[in-house]
C-alpha positions in Angstrom: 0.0 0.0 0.0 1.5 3.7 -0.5 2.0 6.0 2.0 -0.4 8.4 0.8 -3.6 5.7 2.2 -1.6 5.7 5.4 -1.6 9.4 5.7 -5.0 9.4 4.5 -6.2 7.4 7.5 -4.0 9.5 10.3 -5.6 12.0 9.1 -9.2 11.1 9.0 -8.4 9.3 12.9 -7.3 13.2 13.8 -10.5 14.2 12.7 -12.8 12.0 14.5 -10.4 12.7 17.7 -11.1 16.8 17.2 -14.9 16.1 16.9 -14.6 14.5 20.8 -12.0 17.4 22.3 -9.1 14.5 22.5 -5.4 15.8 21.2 -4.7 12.3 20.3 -4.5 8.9 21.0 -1.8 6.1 22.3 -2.6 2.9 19.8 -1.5 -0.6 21.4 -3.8 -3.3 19.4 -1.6 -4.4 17.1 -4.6 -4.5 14.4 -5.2 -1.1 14.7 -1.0 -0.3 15.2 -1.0 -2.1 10.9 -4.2 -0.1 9.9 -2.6 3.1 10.7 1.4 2.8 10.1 1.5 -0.4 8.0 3.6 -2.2 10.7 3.2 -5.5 10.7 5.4 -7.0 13.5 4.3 -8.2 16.9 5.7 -5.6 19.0 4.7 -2.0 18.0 2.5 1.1 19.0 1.9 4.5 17.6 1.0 7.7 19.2 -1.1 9.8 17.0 -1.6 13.5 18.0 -2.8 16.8 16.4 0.4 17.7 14.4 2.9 14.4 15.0 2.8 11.1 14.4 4.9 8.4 16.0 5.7 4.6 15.8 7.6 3.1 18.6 9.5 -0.1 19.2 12.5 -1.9 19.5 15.6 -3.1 17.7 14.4 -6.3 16.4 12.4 -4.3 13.8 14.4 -1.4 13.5 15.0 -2.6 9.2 11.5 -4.0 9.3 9.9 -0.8 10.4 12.1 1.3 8.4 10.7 -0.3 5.2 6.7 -0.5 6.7 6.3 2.9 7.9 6.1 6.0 6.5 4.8 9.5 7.4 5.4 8.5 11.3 8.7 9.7 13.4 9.8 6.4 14.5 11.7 5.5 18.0 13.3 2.4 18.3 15.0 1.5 21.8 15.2 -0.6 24.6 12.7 -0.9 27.2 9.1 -0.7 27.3 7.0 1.6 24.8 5.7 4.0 27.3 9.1 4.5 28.9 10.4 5.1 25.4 7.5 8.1 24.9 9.1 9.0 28.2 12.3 9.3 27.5 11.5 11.2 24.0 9.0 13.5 26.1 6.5 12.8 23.3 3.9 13.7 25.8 2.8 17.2 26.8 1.6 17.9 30.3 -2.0 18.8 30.0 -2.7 17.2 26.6 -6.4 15.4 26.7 -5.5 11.6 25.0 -7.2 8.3 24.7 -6.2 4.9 24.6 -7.8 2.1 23.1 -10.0 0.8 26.3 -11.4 -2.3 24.5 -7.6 -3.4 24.2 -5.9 -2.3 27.2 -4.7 -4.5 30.0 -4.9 -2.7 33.8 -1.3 -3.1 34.1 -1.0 -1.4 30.5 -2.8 1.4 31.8 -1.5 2.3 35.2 2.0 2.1 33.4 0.7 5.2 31.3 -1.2 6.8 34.3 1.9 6.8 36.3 4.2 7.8 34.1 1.6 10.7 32.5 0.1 12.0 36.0 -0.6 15.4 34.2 -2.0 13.6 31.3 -6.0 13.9 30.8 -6.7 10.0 29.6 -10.0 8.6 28.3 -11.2 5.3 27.8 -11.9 5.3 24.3 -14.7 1.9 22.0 -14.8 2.1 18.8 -12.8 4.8 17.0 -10.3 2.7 15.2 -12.9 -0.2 14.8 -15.5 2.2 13.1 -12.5 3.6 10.9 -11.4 0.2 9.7 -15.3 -0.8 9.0 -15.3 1.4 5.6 -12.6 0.1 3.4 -10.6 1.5 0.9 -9.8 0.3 -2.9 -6.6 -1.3 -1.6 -8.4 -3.0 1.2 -11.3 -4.0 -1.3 -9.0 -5.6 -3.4 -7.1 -7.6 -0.9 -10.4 -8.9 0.1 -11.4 -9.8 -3.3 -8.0 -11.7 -4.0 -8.6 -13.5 -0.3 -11.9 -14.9 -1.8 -10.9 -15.6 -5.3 -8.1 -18.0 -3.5 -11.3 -19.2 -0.7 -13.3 -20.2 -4.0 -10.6 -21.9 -6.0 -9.3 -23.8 -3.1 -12.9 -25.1 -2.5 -13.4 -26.6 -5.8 -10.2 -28.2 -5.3 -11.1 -30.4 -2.2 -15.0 -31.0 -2.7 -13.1 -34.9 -4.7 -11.9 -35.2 -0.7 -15.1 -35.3 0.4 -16.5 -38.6 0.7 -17.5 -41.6 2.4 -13.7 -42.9 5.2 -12.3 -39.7 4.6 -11.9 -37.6 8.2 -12.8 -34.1 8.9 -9.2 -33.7 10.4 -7.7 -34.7 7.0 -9.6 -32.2 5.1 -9.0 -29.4 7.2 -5.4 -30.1 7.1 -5.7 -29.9 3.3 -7.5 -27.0 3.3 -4.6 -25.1 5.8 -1.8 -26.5 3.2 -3.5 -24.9 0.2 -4.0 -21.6 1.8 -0.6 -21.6 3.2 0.7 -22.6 -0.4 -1.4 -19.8 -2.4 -2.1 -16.9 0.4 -0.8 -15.7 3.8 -2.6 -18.7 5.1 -5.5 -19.4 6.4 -7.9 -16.6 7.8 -9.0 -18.8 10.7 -8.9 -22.4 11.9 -11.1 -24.1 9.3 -14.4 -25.4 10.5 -15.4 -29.3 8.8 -17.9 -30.8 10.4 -19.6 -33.5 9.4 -23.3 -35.1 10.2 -24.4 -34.9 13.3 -21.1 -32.7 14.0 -22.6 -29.6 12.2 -24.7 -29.3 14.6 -22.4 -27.1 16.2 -21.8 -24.4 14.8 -18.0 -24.0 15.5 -17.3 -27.7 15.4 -13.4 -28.2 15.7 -12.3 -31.3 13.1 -12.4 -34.5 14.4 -11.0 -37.9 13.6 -14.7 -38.4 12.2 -15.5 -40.0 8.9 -17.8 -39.3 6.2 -20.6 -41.2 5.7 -23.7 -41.1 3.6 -26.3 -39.0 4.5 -23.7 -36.1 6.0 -24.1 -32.9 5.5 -20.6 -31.3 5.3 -20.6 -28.1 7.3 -17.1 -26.5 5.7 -16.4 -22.8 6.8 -12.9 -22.5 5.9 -11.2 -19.3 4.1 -7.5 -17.7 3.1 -5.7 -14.6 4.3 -4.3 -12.0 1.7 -2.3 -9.3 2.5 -3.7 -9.5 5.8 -7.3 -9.3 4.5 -9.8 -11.8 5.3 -12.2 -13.8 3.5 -14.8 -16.0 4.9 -17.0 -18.7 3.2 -19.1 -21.7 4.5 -20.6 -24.0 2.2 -22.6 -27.3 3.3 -22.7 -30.2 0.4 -24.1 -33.5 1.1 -22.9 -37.0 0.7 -25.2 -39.3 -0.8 -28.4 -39.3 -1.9 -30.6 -36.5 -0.3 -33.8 -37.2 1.3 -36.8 -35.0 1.8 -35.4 -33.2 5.1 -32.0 -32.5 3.5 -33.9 -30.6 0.7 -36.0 -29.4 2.9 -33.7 -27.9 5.5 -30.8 -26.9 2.8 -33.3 -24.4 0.7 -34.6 -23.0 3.9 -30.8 -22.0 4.7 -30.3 -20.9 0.9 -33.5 -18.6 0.8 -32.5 -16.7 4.1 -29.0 -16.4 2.9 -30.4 -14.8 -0.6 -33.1 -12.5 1.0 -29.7 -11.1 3.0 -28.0 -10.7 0.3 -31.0 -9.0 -1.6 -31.5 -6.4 1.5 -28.1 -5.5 2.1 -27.4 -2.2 0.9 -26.2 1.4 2.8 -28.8 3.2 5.2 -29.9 -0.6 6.1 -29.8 -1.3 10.0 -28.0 -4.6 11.2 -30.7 -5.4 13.4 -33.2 -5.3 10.6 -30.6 -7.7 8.5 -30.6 -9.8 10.9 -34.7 -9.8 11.8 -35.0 -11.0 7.6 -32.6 -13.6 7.8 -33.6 -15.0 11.3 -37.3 -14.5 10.2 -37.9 -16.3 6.9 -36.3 -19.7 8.8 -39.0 -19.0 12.2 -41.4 -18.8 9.1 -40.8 -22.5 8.1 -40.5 -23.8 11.3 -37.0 -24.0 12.8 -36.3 -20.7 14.3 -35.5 -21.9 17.2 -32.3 -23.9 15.8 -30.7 -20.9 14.5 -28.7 -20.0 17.5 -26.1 -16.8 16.0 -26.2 -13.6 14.6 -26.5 -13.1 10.8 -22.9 -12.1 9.7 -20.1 -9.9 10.8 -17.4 -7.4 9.4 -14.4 -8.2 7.8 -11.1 -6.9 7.3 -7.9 -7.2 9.0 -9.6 -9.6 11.5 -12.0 -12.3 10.8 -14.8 -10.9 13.3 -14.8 -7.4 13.2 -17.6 -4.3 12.9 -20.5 -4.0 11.5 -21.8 -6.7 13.4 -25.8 -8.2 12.3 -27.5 -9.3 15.4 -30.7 -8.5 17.2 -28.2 -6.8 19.8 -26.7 -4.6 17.1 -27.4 -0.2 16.9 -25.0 -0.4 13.7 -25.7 1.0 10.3 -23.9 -0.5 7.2 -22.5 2.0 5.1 -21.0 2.1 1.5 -17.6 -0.2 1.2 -18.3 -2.1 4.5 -17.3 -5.9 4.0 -19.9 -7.8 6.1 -20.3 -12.0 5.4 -24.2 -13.0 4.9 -24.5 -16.7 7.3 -27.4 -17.8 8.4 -28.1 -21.5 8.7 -30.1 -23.9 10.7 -28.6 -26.6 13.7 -30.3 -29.7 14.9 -28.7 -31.5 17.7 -28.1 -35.4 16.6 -28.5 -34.4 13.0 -26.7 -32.0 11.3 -26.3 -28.4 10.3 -26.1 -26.5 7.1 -24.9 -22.5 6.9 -24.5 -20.9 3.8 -22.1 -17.7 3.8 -21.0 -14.9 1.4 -18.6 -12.2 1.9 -20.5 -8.9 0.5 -19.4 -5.7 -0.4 -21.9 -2.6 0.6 -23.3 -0.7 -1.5 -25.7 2.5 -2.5 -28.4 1.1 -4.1 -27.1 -3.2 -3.2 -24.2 -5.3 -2.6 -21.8 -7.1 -4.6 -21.4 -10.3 -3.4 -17.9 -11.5 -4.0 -17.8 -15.2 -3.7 -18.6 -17.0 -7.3 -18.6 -20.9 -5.4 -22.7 -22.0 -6.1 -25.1 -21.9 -3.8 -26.7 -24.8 -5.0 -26.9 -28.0 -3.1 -23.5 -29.8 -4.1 -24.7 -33.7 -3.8 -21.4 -36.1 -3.3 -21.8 -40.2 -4.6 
């Protein structure tokens, strides 16, 4: 990514900290740390304030940092960050600043209270997740290469699936493939078959397929630290009546989702269609989680579609589309779609069918 999106983003992060009287803001979460500097080591923070910018760590990536960030004063030393801003008197007595409250430990915060007594510091939710929710063309693209590689890497393991094969080797399959053609994989792939999808975040057993499973297979790559996420359920065998029955309820939620999403839409209301056309055929009580989720530099992140949620989506949010349906002792099917918001719709970005994939 250029340094011109980078600065772009300090700057529109000063302006939502001048709309709440703060001078700036000490970033820890190492998410938000890559989303503003393009750092992406394990041991860095930045301190953004009204006219100066700074990235701070230590010598182990001095040469890594050096090529990562730009338009930030960086200070690489020994000892802790905050002793470092210390030292460097980055600080002014009386400055109003926030820290990032959702990702602060206690011990990270009295280390900044005591060594900033003169410092005005609020608790901040929210700022740098709300930035990160409306993504730019570089981030849109990332994502779009992330699920190009989810889709092709799909196709390639749906011969796997079949009667003796485990859930454990699939999944293992499915991590070497991403590993092979991305960053890796966005998240520990979910295969879970027969009365295993019931549960919605099965981990992969030593199971075997059988006949009659449903395949519950939520599995995605990483690109460029953007992440894709997909979940497709085929079947093994010959379907009967409650496999068809159960599999189109799940694919007509997921597509009246994907036909309301659009800007101006509440999350709640996204959520209320989904979770309504399945308590409409009968089995709303065995769809037990909220309809879909942000993505982007993590794998859950905001806007978030639940009955709990006062979001909005807005233009360029990412969001994945997932309802599906869980009956203990039986099975499970979800469907999910990584969707781009827009004005007047979304795009949805994965191109593997929707249709009921039947395995002999």
């Amino acid at each position: 990514m250029s340094s011109d999106i980078f600065l772009s983003r300090i700057n529109k992060l000063r302006q939502t900290l001048l709309s709440q009287g703060l001078d700036g803001i000490y970033l820890t979460n190492l998410t938000s740390v890559r989303y503003i500097s393009g750092f992406t080591g394990s041991a860095g923070s930045c301190l953004i304030t009204e006219n100066d910018s700074y990235f701070i760590s230590d010598g182990r990536y001095d040469v890594q940092s050096e090529k990562q960030v730009n338009n930030m004063i960086r200070y690489i030393d020994f000892g802790n960050h905050v002793s470092i801003i210390e030292k460097n008197k980055l600080i002014k007595d009386g400055q109003n600043l926030a820290f990032e409250g959702d990702h602060t430990s206690f011990s990270q915060y009295k280390a900044i209270v005591d060594s900033f007594p003169k410092v005005e510091w609020k608790s901040t939710s929210m700022i740098m997740e709300n930035l990160q929710a409306v993504k730019d063309e570089s981030e849109l693209s990332a994502i779009r290469t992330a699920v190009e590689i989810t889709d092709m890497i799909y196709e390639e393991i749906l011969p796997m699936l079949k009667p003796g094969t485990t859930e454990k080797e699939v999944a293992n399959q499915l991590v070497l493939r991403y590993r092979q053609e991305s960053d890796g994989e966005a998240y520990n792939p979910i295969v879970a078959g027969g009365e295993n999808g019931a549960l919605p975040h099965a981990v992969p057993s030593e199971r075997s397929f059988k006949d009659g499973d449903f395949i519950v297979i939520d599995a995605a790559a990483k690109y460029a630290g953007y992440h894709a996420d997909m979940t497709r359920t085929p079947l093994i065998g010959k379907p009967t009546d409650r496999h068809l029955e159960i599999y189109d309820i799940v694919k007509g939620s997921q597509q009246a989702g994907c036909d309301a999403a659009k800007s101006g839409v509440s999350c709640k209301d996204m959520d209320t269609i989904t979770r309504d056309y399945i308590t409409e055929k009968g089995y709303g009580e065995f769809y037990n989680h909220g309809t879909g989720h942000g993505l982007g530099l993590e794998i859950h992140t905001e806007p978030r579609m639940s009955q709990l949620s006062t979001q909005i989506l807005n233009e360029n949010n990412v969001v994945t589309i997932e309802p599906g349906i869980y009956i203990p002792g039986w099975g499970g099917v979800r469907i999910e779609d990584d969707v781009i918001i827009r004005e007047d719709g979304c795009e949805v970005l994965n191109k593997t069918s929707k249709d009921l994939v039947v395995l002999n």
